[in-house]
N, C-alpha and C positions, 0 to 999 in steps of 0.2 A: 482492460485486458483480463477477460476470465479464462482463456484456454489459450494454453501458449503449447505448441508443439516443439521438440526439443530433437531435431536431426542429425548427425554426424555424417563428414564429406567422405567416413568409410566406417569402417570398423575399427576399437581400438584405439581409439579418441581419445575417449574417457566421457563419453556420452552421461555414463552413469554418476559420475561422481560429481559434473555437473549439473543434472539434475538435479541430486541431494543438493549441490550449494543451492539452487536459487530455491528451492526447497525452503532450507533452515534458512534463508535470507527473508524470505517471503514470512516465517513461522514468527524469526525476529520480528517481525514489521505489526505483527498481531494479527496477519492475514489467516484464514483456514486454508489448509493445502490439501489436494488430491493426487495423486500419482496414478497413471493409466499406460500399463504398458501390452500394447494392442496383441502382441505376439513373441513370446518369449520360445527362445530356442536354446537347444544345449546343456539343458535342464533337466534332470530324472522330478517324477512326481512329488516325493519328499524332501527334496533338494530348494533352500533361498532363491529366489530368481534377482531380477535385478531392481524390482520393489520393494524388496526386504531389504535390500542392501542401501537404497536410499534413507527409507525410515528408521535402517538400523543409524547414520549417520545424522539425518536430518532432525529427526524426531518424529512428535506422533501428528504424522500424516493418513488419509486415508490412502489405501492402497487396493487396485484395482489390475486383475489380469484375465484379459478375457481365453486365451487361447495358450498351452504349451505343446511346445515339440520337446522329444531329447537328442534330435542330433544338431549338431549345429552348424545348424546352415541356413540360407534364406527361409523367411515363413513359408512359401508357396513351395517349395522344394521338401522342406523340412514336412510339412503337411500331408503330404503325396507318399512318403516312403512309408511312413506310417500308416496309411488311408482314412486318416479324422481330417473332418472340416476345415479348412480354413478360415480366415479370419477377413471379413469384405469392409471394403472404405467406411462404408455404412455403418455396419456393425457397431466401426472405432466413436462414429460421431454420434450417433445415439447417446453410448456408452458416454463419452463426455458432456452430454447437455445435461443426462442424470445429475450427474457427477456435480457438474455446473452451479444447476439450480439450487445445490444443497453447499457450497466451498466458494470463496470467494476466490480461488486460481486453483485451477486444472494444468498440470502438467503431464503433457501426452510425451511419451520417450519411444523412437522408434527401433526398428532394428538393422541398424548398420547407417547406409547411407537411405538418400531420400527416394530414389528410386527401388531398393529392393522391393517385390514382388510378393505382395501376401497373398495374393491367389489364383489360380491358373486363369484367371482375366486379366490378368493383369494388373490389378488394382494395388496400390504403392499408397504409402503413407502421405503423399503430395496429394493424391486423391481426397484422405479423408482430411487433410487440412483445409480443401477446397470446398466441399461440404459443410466445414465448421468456420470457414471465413477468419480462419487464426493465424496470427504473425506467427511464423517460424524463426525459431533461435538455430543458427547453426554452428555448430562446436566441432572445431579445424585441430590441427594437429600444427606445431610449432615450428618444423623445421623444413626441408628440404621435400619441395614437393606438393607442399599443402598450398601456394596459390593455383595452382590449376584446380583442382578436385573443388577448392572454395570457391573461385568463379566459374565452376559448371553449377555447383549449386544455386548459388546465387541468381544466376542466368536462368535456372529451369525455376525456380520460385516466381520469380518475373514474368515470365514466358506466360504460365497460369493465370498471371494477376495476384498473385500473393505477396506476402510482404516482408522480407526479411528482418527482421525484427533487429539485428545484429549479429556477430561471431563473437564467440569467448573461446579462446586456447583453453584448447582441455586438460594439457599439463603441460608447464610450463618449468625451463630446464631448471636444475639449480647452475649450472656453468653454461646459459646460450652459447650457443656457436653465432656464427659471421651469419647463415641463413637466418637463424631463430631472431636475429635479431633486427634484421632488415625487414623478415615480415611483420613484425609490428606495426611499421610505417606504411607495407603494401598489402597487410591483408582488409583494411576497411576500403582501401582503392579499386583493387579488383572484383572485393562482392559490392562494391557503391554500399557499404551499410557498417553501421559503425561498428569500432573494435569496444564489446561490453564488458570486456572481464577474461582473465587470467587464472588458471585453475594451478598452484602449484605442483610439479611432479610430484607422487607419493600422499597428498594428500587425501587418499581414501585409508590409505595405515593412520590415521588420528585416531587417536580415543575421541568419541560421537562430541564426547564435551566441547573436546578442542577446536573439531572441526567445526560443531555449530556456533562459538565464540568466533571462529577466523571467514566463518563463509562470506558475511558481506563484507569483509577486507578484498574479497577476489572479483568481485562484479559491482557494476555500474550502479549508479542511484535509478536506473529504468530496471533493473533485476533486485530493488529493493535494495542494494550494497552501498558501501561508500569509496568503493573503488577509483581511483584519480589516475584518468586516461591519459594526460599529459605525464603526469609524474612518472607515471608506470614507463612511457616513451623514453623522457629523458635520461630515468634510470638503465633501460634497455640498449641507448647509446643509439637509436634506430632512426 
């Protein structure tokens, strides 16, 4: 796996934070890492995007942004108010075969879920993972709600022929509720793809040390971690 695209079933996941872990998981492992995030919105020009925010966490990765908006909203909409370019499927896959040939894992982060729209064709980040023939990681949200939005995901990765790579909760409560805790056991069932990893609530507040000591404690030995998908069940009571 040299390009892994990294989706969210919406906005507010914590898309970004895991990122960073599989990131400093990958970095621990002694792998090169690249960050490629296709279209950044909600961003003024001198402002961190969400590139900085992983290498600020991860460490030293390469980082990669081909396109900003500052209002925040989808890319394709975000693109239009402002009247600069958007950003096309094409563009993203290019951009990571560079990327590629020079990093031993490419991590592509999108913006929001897998369908938003970078540009008045319609072209979506499903597009360019289709183009790059990359497993997508899809990162759910823990409680009430998140198996639908996970199995439309899921179902539209499939639909294309692409491969769900697996789900990681993107923050995970410190006190689960009764749903948080039942999706455990139903969120690998409804995307048919396994549960990789657990990102804990608040962990993008770590000092970078901590968080890159704790990141392979939060994801699978497939995300480079030493994450224990059973134990993590048993403990969750799910």
């Amino acid at each position: 796996m040299t390009v892994l695209v990294i989706t969210g079933t919406g906005t507010e996941v914590g898309k970004t934070v895991v990122t960073a872990a599989v990131a400093a998981a990958a970095l621990a492992s002694g792998r090169t890492v690249a960050v490629l995030k296709p279209a950044q919105t909600g961003v003024g020009p001198d402002e961190d995007g969400d590139v900085a925010e992983v290498a600020r966490l991860a460490g030293p990765v390469t980082t990669a942004e081909l396109a900003r908006y500052p209002e925040p909203l989808a890319p394709a909409t975000a693109a239009r108010r402002v009247g600069r370019a958007p950003v096309r499927p094409a563009e993203v896959a290019e951009a990571a075969a560079k990327l590629a040939a020079e990093h031993d894992l490419v991590l592509v982060e999108g913006a929001g879920g897998l369908l938003v729209r970078f540009d008045e064709a319609g072209g979506t980040l499903a597009d360019a993972a289709e183009l790059m023939a990359a497993p997508v990681l899809v990162v759910a949200s823990a409680g009430l709600g998140t198996l639908n939005t996970t199995e439309l995901t899921a179902r539209e990765l499939r639909r294309r022929g692409l491969d769900p790579l697996g789900v990681v909760i993107g923050s995970w409560p410190g006190e689960p509720d009764l749903a948080s805790r039942c999706n455990v056991a139903d969120l690998p069932e409804v995307s048919e793809a396994p549960l990789l990893g657990a990102v804990p609530a608040g962990a993008g507040g770590l000092p970078p040390a901590g968080f890159r000591a704790s990141a392979p404690d939060w994801l699978a030995p497939r995300l480079c971690g030493r994450w224990d998908t059973e134990g993590f069940r048993e403990r969750a009571g799910s």
